[in-house]
C-alpha positions as CSV (number, residue, x, y, z in Angstrom):
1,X,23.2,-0.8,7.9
2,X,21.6,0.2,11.0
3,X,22.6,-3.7,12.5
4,X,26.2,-2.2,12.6
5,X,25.6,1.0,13.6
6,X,27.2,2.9,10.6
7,X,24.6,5.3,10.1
8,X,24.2,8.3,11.5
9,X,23.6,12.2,11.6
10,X,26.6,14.6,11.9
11,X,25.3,18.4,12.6
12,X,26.9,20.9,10.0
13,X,25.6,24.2,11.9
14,X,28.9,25.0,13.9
15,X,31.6,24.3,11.9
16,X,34.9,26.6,12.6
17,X,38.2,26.1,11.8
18,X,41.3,27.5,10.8
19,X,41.7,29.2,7.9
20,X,45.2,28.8,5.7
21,X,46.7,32.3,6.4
22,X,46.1,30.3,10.3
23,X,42.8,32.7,11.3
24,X,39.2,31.1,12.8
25,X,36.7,31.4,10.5
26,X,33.4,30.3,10.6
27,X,32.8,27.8,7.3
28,X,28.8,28.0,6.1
29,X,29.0,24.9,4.5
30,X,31.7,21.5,4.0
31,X,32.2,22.4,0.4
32,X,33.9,25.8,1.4
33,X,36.2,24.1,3.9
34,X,37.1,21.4,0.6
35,X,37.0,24.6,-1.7
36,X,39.7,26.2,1.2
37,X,42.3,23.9,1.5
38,X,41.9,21.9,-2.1
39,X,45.1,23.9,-3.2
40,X,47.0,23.3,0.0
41,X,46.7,19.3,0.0
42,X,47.3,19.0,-3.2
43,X,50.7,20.7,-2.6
44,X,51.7,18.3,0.5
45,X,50.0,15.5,-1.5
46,X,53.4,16.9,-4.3
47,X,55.7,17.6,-1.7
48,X,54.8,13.5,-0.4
49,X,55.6,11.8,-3.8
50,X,58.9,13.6,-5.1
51,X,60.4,12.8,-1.0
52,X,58.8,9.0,-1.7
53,X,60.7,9.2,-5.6
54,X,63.9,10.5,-4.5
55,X,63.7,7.3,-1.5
56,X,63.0,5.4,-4.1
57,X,65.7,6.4,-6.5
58,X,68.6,6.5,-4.1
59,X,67.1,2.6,-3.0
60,X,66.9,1.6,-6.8
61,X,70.7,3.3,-7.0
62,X,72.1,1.2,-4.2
63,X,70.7,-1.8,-5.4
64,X,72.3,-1.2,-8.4
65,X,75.6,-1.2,-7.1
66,X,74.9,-3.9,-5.2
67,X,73.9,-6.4,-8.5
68,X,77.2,-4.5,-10.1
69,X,79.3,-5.6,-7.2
70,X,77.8,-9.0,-7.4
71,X,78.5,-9.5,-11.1
């Protein structure tokens, strides 16, 4: 691994960020920051598939028409 330089050390000791109420807070360890903002990507992660359904559902609708107009 070391021949393509993929390995290496990341220090964990100063790790601040936002929190979600938008406040800097100084995370202790990588699983709090995961443990923070768990909740919120898996609400964009919802938001992302029912915009990429309804796309896909007006697409399948027009296509549709298209094979009726066809026929």
């Amino acid at each position: 691994m070391n021949l393509f330089k993929l390995v290496s050390s990341i220090s964990v000791k100063n790790m601040v960020g936002f929190t979600s109420t938008k406040r800097l807070f100084c995370y202790p360890s990588p699983i709090q920051i995961l443990n923070e903002f768990y909740g919120i990507r898996l609400e964009y992660y919802q938001k992302r598939k029912d915009y990429l359904m309804s796309k896909l559902e007006r697409d399948m609708a027009v296509l549709t028409n298209k094979e009726r107009f066809i026929l």
